[in-house]
C-alpha distance (Angstrom), angle and dihedral (degrees) to the residues before:
residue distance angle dihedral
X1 . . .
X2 3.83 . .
X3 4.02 137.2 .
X4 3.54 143.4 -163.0
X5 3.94 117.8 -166.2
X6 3.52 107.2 -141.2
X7 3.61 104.8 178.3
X8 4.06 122.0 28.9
X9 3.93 137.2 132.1
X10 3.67 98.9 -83.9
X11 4.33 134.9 20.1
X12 3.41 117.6 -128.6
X13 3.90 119.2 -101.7
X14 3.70 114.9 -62.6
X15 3.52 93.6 -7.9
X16 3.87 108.0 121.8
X17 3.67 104.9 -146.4
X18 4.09 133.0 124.3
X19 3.30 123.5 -86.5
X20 3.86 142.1 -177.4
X21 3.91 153.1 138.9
X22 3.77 92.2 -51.5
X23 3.38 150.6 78.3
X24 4.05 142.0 -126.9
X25 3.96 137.0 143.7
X26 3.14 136.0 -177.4
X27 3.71 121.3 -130.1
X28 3.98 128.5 -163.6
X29 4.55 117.4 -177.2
X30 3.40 109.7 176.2
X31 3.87 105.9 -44.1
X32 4.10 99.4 -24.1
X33 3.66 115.1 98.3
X34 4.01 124.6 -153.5
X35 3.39 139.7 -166.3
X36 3.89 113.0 -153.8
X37 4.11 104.3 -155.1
X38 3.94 124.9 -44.0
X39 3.67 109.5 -106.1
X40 3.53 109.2 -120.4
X41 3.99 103.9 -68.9
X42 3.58 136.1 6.8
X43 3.99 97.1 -65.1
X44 3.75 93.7 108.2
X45 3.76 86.2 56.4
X46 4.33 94.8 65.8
X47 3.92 88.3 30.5
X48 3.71 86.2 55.8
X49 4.03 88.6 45.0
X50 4.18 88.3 52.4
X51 4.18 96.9 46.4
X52 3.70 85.0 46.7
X53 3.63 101.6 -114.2
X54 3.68 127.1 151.6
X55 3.48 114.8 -132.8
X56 3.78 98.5 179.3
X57 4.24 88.5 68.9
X58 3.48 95.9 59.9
X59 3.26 112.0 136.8
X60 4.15 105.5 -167.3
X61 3.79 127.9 15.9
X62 4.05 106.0 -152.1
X63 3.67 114.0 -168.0
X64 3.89 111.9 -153.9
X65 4.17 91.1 -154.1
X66 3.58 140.7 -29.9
X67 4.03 96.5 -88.8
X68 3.95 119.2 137.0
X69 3.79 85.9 -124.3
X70 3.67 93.1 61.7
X71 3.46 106.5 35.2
X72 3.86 111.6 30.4
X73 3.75 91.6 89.4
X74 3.72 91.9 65.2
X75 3.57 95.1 98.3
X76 3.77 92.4 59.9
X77 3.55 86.8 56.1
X78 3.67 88.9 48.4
X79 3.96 93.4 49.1
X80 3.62 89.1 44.4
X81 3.83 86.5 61.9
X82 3.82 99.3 40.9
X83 3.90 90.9 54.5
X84 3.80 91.0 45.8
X85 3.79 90.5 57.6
X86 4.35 88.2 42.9
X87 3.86 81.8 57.2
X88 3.79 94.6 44.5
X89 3.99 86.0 -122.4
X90 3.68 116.4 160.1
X91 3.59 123.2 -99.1
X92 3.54 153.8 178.0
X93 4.30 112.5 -133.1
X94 3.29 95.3 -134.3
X95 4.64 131.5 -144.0
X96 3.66 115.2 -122.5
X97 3.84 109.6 -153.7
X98 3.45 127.7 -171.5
X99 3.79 148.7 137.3
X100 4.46 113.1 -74.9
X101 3.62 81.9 -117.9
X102 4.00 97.0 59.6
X103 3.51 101.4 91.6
X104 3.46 104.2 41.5
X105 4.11 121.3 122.2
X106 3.87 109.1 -93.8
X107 3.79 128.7 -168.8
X108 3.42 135.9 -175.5
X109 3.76 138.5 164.6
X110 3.83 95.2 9.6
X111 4.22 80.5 -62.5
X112 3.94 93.2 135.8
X113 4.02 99.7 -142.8
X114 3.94 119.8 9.9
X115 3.76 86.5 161.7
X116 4.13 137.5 87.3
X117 3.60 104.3 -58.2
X118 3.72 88.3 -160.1
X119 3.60 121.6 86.1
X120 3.90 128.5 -138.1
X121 4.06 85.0 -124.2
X122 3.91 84.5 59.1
X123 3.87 96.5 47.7
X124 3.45 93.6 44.7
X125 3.61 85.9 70.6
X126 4.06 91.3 57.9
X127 3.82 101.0 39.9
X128 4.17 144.2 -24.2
X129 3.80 108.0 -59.7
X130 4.12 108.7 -155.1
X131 4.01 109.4 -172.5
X132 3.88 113.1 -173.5
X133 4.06 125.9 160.8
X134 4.14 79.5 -161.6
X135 3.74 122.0 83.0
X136 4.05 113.1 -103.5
X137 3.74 121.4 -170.0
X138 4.16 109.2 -122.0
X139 4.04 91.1 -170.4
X140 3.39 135.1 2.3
X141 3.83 94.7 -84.9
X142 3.96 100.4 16.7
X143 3.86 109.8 83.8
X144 4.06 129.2 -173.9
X145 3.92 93.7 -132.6
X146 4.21 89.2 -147.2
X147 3.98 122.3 -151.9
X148 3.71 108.4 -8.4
X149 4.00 120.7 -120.4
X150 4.05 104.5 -134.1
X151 3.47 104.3 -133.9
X152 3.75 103.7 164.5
X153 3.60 133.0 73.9
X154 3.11 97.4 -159.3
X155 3.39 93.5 60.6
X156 3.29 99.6 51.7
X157 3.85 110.8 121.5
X158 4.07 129.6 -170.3
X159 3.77 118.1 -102.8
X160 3.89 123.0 -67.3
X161 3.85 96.5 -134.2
X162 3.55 121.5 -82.5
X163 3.73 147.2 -27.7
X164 4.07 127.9 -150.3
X165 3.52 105.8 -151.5
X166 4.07 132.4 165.1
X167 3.79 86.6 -93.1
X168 3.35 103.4 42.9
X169 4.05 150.8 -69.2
X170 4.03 110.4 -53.3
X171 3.62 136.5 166.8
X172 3.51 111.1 -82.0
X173 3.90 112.0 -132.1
X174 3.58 86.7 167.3
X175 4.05 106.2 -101.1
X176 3.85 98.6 179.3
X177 3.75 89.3 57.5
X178 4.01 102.3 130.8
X179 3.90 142.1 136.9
X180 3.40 150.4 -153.6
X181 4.46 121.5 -97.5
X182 4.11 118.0 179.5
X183 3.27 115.8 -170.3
X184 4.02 111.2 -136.1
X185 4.10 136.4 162.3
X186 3.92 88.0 -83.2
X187 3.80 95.7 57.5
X188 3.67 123.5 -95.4
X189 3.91 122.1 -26.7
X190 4.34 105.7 -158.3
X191 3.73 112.5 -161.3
X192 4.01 108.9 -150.9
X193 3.70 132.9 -165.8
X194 3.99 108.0 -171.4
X195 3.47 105.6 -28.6
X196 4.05 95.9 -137.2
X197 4.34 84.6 160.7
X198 3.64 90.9 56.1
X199 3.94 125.1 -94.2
X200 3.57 95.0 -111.5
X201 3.78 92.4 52.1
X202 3.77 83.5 49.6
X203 3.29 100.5 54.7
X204 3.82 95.7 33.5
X205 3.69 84.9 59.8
X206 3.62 96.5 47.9
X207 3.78 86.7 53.3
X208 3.92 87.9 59.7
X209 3.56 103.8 45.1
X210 3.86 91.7 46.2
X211 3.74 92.8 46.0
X212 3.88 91.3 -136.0
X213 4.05 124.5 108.4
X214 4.12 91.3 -161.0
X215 4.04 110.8 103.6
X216 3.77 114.5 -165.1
X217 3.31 111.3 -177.7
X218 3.78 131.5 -16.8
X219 3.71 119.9 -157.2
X220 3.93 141.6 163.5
X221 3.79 120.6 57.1
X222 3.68 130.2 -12.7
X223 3.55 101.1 -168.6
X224 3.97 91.4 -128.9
X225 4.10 106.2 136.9
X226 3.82 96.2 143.8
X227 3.61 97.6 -30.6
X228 3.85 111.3 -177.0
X229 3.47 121.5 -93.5
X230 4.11 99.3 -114.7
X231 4.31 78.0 50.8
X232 3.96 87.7 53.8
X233 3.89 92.3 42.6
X234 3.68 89.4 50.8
X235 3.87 91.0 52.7
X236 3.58 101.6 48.1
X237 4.05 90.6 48.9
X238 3.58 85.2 57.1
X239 3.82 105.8 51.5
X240 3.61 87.2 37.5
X241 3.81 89.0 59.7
X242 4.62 87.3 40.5
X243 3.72 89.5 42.4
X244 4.33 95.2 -158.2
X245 3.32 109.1 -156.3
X246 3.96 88.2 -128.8
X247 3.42 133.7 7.1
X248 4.38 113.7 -150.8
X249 4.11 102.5 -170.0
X250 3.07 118.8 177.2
X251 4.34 150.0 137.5
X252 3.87 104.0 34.3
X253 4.22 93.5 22.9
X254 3.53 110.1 95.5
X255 4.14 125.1 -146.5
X256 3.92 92.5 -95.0
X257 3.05 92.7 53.9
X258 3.92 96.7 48.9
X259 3.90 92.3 48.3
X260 3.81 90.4 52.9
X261 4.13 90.5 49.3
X262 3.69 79.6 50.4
X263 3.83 90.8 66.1
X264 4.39 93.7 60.8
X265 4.00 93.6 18.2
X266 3.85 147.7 59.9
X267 4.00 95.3 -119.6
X268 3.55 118.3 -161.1
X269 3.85 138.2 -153.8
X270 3.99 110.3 -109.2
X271 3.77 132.2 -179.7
X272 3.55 133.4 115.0
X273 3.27 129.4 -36.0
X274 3.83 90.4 32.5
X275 3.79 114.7 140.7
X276 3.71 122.8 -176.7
X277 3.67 131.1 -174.5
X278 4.16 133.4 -146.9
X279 3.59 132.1 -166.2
């Protein structure tokens, strides 16, 4: 398994790449390619271009969760693809896969839509779109870990605004939060975009649909932006207990946050133009 994050808060020293509030990696198993959300615009597209990844063989596009900051840079993607086929360019039609709930209307402090402004009617017409709350297996070791159970208290966070969906407006605790876990010689490496469920329930998930109790490497967002202390307590118990053998927060986890991970964890730098390998 390796990845490349292509879009994320910060850039990695002396590395002159684009960065913003967002997230997107790019994931290769064997010979399937994935994209893992879009960032918010099209920056991942011309980071891509400089780390020498192409975007137009992508085989899946996973999206983490509905969030503007994660899905807005779809129709980059989708441009990218609609100007390869004007050109005659080869390409790969990719499979978008996310939660039901991804592309449902979100609000949230009197912002009118913080959520995919894309339908699935509209990327149906660029690719197959496969929506599952269950978990599906994309490879033989790389696993969509589906709707997360919440299994922590004290991660247990009030709603995000609100959700439209066909049977009404609800509060929107963020049901089609998921993430990616591949299973590889070191133990499990779990690819997160926000974390809304909780990263322990992530991860403790990922540990029971792979079967194996040995994390890796966890990397993507944490969902730590002055989390409360009894939150950060909580956390730190529980990767204490998992002992990863490196820890790669980054987007929506703030430096606190990463300096008390740092205390049970091997913490790592992230930004873009970070690539990391697994056996």
């Amino acid at each position: 398994m390796k990845l490349a994050v292509l879009v994320d808060n910060a850039t990695l020293t002396d590395r002159y790449f684009l960065a913003e509030p967002g997230l997107s990696i790019h994931i290769e198993d064997g010979g399937t390619r994935f994209l893992f959300d879009a960032g918010y615009s099209g920056i991942f597209v011309a980071n891509a271009q400089k780390m020498g990844i192409d975007l137009l063989r992508v085989d899946d596009v996973v999206i983490s969760h509905g969030h503007l900051d994660h899905t807005w840079g779809l129709d980059a993607l989708l441009r990218l693809h609609t100007e390869a086929i004007f050109e005659g360019r080869e390409r790969v039609e990719p499979a978008f896969i996310a939660h039901p709930d991804a592309f449902l209307t979100r609000s949230c402090n009197g912002v009118g839509e913080i959520g995919c402004h894309l339908s699935v009617e509209e990327l149906f017409r660029h690719g197959n779109v496969l929506l599952t709350p269950a978990s599906l297996w994309l490879t033989e070791n790389l696993v969509f870990l589906g709707e997360i159970e919440r299994r922590f208290e004290f991660e247990r966070a009030p709603p995000c605004g609100y959700v439209y969906t066909p049977d009404g407006i609800r509060d929107d605790t963020v049901l089609d939060d998921t993430a990616l876990a591949c299973k590889t010689a070191e133990g499990l490496v779990i690819v997160t975009g926000c974390s809304h469920s909780g990263i322990c329930s992530i991860v403790e998930q990922a540990r029971e649909v792979c079967n194996e109790d040995r994390v890796a490497d966890v990397i993507g967002g944490f969902h730590l932006l002055d989390a409360p202390p009894e939150q950060i307590e909580g956390i730190l118990d529980y990767f204490a207990e998992v002992r990863p053998a490196a820890l790669h927060p980054c987007h929506c986890t703030d430096l606190a946050a990463k300096i008390a991970l740092a205390r049970v964890a091997n913490v790592r730098e992230t930004g873009v133009g970070l690539r990391l390998g697994y056996g």
